[in-house]
N, CA, C and O atoms as a printed pandas DataFrame, in Angstrom:
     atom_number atom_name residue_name chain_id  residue_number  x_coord  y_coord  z_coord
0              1         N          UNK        A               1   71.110   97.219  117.532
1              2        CA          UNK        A               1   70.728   97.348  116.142
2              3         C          UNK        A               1   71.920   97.772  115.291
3              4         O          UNK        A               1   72.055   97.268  114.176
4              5         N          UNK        A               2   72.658   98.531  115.681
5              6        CA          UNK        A               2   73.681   99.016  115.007
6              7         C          UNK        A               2   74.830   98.505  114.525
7              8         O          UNK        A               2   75.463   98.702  113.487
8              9         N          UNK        A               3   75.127   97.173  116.334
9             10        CA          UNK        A               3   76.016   96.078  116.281
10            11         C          UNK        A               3   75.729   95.551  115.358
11            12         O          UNK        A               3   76.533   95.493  114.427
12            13         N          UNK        A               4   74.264   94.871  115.256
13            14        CA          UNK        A               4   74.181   93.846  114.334
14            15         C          UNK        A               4   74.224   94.463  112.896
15            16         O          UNK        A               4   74.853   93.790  112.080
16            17         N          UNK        A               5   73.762   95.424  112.523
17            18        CA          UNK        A               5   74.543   95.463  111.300
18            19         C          UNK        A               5   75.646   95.956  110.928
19            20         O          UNK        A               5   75.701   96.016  109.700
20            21         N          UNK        A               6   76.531   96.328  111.429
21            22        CA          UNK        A               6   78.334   96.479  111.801
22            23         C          UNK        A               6   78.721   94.893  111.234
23            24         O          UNK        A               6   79.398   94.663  110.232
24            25         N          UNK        A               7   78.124   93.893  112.125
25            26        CA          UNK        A               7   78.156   92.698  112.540
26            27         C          UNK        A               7   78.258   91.403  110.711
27            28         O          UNK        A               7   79.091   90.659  110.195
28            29         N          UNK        A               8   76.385   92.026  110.329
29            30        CA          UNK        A               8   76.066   91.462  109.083
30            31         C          UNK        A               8   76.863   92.423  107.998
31            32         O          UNK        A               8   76.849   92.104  106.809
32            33         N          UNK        A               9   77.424   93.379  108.357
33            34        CA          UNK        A               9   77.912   94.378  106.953
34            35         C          UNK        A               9   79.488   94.031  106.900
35            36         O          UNK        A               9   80.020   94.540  105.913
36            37         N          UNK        A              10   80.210   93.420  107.575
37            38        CA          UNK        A              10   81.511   93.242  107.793
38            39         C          UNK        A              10   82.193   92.641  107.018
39            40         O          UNK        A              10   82.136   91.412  107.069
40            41         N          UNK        A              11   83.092   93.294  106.013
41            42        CA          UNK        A              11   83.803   92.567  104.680
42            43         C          UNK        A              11   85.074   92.851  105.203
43            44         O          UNK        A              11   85.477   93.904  105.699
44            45         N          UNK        A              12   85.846   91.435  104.977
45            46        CA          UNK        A              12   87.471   92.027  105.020
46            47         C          UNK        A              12   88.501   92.701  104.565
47            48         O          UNK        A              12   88.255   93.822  104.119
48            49         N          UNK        A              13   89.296   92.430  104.555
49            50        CA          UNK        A              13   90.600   93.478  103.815
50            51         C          UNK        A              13   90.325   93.417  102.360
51            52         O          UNK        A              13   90.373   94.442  101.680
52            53         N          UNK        A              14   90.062   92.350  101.895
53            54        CA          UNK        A              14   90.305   91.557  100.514
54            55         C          UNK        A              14   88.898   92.112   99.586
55            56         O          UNK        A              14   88.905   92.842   98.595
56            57         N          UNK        A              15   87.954   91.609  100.151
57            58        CA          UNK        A              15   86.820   92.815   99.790
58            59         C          UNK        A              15   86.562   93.862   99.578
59            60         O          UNK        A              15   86.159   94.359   98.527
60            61         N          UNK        A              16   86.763   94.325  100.556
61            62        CA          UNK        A              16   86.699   96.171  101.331
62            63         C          UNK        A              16   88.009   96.561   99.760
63            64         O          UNK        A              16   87.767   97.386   98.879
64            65         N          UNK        A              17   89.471   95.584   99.853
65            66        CA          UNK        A              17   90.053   96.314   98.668
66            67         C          UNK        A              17   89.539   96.402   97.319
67            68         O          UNK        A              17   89.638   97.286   96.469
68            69         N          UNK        A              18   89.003   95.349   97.326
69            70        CA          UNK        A              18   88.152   95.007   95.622
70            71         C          UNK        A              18   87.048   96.443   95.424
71            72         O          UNK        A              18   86.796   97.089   94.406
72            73         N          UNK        A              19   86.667   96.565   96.496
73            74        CA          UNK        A              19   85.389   97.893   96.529
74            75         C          UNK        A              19   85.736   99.338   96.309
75            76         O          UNK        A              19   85.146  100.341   95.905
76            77         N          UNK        A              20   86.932   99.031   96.740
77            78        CA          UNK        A              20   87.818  100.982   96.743
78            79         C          UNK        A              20   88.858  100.970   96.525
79            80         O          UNK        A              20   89.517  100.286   97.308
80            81         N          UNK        A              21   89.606  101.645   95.437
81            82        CA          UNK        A              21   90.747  101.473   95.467
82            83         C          UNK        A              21   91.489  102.533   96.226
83            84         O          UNK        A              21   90.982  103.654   96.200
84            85         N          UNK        A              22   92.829  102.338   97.034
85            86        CA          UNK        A              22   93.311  103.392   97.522
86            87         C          UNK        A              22   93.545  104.921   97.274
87            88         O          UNK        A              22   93.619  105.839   98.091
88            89         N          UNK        A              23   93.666  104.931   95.563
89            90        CA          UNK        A              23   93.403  106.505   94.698
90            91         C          UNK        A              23   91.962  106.709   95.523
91            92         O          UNK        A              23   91.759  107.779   96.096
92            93         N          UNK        A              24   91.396  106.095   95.542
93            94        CA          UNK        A              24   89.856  107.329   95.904
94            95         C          UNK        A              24   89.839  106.784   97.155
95            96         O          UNK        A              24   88.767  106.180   97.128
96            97         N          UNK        A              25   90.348  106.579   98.318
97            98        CA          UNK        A              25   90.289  106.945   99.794
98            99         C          UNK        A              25   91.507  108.371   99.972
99           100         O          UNK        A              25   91.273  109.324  100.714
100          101         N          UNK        A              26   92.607  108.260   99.247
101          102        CA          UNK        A              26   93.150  109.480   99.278
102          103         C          UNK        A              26   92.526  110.851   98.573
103          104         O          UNK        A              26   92.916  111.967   98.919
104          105         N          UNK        A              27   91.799  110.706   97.832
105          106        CA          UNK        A              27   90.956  111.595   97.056
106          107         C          UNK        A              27   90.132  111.946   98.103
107          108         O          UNK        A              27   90.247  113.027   98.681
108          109         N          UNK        A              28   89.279  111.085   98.401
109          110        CA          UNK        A              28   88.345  111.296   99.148
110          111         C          UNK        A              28   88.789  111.981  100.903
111          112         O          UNK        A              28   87.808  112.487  101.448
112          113         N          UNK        A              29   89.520  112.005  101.375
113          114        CA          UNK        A              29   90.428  112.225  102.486
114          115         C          UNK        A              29   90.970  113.490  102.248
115          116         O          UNK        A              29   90.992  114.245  103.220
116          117         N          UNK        A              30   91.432  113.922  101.138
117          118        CA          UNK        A              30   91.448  115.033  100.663
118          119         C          UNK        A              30   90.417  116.086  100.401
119          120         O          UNK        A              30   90.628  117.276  100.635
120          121         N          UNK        A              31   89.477  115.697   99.988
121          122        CA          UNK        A              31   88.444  116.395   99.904
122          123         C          UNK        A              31   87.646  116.406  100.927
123          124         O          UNK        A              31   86.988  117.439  101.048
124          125         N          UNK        A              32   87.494  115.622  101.675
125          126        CA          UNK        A              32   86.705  115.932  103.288
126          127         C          UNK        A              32   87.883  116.927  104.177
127          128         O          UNK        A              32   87.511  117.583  105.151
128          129         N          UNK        A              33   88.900  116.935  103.843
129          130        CA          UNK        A              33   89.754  117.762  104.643
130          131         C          UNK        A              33   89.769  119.222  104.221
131          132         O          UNK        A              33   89.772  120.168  105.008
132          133         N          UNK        A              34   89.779  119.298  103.002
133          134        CA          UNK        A              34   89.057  120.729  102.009
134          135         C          UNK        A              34   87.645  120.730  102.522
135          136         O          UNK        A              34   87.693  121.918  102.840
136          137         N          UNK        A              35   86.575  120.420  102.822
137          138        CA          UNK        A              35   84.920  120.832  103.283
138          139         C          UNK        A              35   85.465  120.935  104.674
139          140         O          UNK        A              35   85.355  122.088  105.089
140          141         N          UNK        A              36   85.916  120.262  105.379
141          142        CA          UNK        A              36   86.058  120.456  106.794
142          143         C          UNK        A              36   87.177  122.258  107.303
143          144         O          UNK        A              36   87.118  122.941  108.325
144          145         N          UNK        A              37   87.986  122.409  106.118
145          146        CA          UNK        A              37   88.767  123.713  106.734
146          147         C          UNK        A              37   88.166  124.703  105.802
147          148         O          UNK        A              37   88.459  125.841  106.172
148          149         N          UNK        A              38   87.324  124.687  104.571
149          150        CA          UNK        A              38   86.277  125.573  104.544
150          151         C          UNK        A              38   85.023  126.198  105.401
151          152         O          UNK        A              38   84.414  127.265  105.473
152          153         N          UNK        A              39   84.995  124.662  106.119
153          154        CA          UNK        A              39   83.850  125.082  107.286
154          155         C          UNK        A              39   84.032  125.754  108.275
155          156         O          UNK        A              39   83.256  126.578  108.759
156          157         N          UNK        A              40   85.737  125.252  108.882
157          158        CA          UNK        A              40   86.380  126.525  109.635
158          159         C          UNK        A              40   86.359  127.819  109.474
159          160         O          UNK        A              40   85.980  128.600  110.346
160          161         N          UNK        A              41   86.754  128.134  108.377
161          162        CA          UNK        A              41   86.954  129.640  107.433
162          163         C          UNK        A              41   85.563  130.025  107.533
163          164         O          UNK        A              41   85.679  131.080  108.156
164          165         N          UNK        A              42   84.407  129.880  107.346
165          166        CA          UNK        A              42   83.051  130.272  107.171
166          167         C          UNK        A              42   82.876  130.750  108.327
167          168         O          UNK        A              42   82.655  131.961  108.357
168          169         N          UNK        A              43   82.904  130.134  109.420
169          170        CA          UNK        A              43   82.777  129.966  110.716
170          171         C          UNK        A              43   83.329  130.649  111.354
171          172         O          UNK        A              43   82.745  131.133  112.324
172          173         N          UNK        A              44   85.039  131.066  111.017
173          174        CA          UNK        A              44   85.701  131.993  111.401
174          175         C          UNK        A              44   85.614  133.194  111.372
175          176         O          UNK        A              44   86.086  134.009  112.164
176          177         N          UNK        A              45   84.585  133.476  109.821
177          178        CA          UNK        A              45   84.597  134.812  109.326
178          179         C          UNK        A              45   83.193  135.108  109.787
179          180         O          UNK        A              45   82.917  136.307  109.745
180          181         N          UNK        A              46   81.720  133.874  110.450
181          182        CA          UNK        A              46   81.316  134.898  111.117
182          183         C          UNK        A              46   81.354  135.334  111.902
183          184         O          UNK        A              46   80.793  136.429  111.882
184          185         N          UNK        A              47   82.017  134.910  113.261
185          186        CA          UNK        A              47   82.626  135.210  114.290
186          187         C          UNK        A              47   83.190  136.480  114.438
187          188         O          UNK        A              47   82.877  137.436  115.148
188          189         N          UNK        A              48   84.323  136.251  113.408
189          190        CA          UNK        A              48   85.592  137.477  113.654
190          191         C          UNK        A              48   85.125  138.515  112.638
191          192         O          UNK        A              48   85.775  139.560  112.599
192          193         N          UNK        A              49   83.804  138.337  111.583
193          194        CA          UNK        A              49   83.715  139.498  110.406
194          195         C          UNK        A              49   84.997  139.594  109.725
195          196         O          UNK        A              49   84.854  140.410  108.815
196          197         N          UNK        A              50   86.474  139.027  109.748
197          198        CA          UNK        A              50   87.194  139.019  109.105
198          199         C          UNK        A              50   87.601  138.144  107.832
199          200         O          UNK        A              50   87.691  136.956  108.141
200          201         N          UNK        A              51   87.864  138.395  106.522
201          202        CA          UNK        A              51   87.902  137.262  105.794
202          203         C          UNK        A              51   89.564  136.556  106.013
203          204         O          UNK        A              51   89.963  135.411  105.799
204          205         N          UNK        A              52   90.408  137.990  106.613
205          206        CA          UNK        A              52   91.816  137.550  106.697
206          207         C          UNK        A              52   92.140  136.814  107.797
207          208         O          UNK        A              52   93.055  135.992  107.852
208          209         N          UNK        A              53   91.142  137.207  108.960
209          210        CA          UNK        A              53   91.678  136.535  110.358
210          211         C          UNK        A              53   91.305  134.924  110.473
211          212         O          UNK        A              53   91.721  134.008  111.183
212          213         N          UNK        A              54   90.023  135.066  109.114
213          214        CA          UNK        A              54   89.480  133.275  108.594
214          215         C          UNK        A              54   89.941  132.388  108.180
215          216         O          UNK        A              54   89.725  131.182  108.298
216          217         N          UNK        A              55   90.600  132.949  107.673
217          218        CA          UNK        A              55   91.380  132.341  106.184
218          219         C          UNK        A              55   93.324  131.816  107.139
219          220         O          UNK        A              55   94.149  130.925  106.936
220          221         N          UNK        A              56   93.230  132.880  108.037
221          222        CA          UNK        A              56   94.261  132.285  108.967
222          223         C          UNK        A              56   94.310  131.372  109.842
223          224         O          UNK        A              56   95.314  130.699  110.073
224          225         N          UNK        A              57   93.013  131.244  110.521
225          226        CA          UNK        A              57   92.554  129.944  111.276
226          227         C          UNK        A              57   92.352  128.893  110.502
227          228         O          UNK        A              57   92.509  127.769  110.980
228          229         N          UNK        A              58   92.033  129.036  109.397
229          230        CA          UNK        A              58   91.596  127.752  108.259
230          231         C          UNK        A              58   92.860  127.304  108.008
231          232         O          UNK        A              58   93.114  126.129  108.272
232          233         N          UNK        A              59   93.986  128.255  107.394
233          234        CA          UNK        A              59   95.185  127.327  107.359
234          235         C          UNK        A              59   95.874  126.615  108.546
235          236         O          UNK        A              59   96.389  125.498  108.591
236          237         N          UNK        A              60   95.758  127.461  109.388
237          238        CA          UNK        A              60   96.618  126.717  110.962
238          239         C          UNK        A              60   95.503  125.487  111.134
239          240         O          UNK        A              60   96.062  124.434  111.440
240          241         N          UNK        A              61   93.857  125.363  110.990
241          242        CA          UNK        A              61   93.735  124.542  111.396
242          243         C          UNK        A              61   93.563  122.985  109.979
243          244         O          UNK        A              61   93.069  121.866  110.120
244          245         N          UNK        A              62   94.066  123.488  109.036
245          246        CA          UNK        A              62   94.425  122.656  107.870
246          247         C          UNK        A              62   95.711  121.484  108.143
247          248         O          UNK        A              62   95.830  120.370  107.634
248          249         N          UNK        A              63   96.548  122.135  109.072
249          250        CA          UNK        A              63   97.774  121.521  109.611
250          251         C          UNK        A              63   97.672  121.248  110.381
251          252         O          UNK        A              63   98.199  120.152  110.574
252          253         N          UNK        A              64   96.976  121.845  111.538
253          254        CA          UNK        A              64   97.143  120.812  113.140
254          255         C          UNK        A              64   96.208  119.650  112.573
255          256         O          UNK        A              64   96.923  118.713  112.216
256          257         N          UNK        A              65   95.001  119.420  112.390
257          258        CA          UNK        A              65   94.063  118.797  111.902
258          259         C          UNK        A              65   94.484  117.518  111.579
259          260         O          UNK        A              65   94.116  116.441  112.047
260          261         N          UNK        A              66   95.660  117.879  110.345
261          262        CA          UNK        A              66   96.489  116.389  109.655
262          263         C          UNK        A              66   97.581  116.092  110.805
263          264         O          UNK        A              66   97.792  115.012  111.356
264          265         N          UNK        A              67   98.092  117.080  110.980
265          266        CA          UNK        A              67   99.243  116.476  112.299
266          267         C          UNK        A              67   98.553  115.596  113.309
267          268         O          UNK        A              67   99.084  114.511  113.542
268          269         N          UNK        A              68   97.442  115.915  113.940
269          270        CA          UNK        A              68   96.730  115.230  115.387
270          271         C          UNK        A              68   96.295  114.106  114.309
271          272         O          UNK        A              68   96.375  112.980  114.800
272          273         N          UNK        A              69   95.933  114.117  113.205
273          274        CA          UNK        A              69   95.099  112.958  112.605
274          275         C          UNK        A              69   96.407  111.753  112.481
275          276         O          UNK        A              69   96.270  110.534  112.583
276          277         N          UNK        A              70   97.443  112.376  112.280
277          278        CA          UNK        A              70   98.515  111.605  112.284
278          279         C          UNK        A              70   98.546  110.985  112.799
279          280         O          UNK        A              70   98.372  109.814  112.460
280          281         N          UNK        A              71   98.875  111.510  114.367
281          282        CA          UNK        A              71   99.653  110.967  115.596
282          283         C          UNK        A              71   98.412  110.173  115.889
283          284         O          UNK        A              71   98.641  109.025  116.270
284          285         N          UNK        A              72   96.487  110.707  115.750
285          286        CA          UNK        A              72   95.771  109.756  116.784
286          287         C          UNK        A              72   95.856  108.145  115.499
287          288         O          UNK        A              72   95.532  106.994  115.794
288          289         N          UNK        A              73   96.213  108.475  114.581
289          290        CA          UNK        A              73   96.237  106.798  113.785
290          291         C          UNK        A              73   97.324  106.132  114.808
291          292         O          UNK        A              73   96.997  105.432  115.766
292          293         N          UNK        A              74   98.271  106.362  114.559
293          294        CA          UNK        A              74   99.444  105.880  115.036
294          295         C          UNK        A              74   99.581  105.412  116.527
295          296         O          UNK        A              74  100.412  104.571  116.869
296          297         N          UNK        A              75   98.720  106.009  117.372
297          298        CA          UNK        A              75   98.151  106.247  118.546
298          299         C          UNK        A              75   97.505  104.315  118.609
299          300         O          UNK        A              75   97.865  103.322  119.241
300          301         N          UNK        A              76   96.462  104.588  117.621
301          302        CA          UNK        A              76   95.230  103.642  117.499
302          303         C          UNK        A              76   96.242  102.118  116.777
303          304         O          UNK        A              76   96.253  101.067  117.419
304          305         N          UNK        A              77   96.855  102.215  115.696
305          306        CA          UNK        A              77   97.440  101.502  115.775
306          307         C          UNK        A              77   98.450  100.334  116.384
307          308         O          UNK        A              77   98.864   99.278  115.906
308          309         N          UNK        A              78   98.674  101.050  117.752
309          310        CA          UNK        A              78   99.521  100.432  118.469
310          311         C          UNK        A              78   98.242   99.906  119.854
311          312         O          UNK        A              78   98.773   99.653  120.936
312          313         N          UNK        A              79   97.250   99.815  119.815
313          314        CA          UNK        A              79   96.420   99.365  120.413
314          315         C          UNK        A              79   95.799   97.961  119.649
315          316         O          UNK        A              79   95.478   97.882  118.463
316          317         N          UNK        A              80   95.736   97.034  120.530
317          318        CA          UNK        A              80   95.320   95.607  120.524
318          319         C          UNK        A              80   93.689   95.140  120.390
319          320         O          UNK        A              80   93.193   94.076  120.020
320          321         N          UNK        A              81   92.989   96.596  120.925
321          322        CA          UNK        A              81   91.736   96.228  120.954
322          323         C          UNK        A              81   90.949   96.278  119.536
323          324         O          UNK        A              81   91.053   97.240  118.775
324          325         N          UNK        A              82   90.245   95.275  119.294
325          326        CA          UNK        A              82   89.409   95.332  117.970
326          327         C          UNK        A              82   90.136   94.743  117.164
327          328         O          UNK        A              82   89.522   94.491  116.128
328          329         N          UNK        A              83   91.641   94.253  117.164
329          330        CA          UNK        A              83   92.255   93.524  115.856
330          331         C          UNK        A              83   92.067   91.959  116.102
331          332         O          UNK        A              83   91.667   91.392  117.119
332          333         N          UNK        A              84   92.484   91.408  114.842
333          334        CA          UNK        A              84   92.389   89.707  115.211
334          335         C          UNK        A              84   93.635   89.423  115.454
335          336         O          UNK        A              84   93.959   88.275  115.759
């Protein structure tokens, strides 16, 4: 079920660009990366009851986060499977 609509929903490059422009996938990438190391920090501080020891995991994990996101594109990129 899922294939098939993966399958019927499938627009190409040329489309997919007409639909979004690159300003709002970087916007948007940005801002899921801000909700995602807020969620850390929340998470951190109930754990540790600290707001400082939170707020320190939120930044370290603000940076590994984009670093690994880096390397796993780059990773994925150099793989053959799924391209035409």
């Amino acid at each position: 079920m899922i294939a098939e609509q993966i399958v019927e929903n499938r627009t190409n490059y040329r489309d997919d660009k007409l639909s979004e422009k690159p300003i709002r996938s970087i916007v948007k990438s940005i801002s899921w990366r801000v909700v995602g190391t807020m969620d850390t920090i929340l998470i951190s501080w109930i754990i540790t009851g600290q707001v400082k020891t939170a707020f320190s995991i939120g930044a370290i994990e603000l940076v590994t986060k984009m670093l690994l996101y880096f390397f796993h594109e780059r990773v994925w990129n150099s793989i053959k499977w799924g391209k035409k």
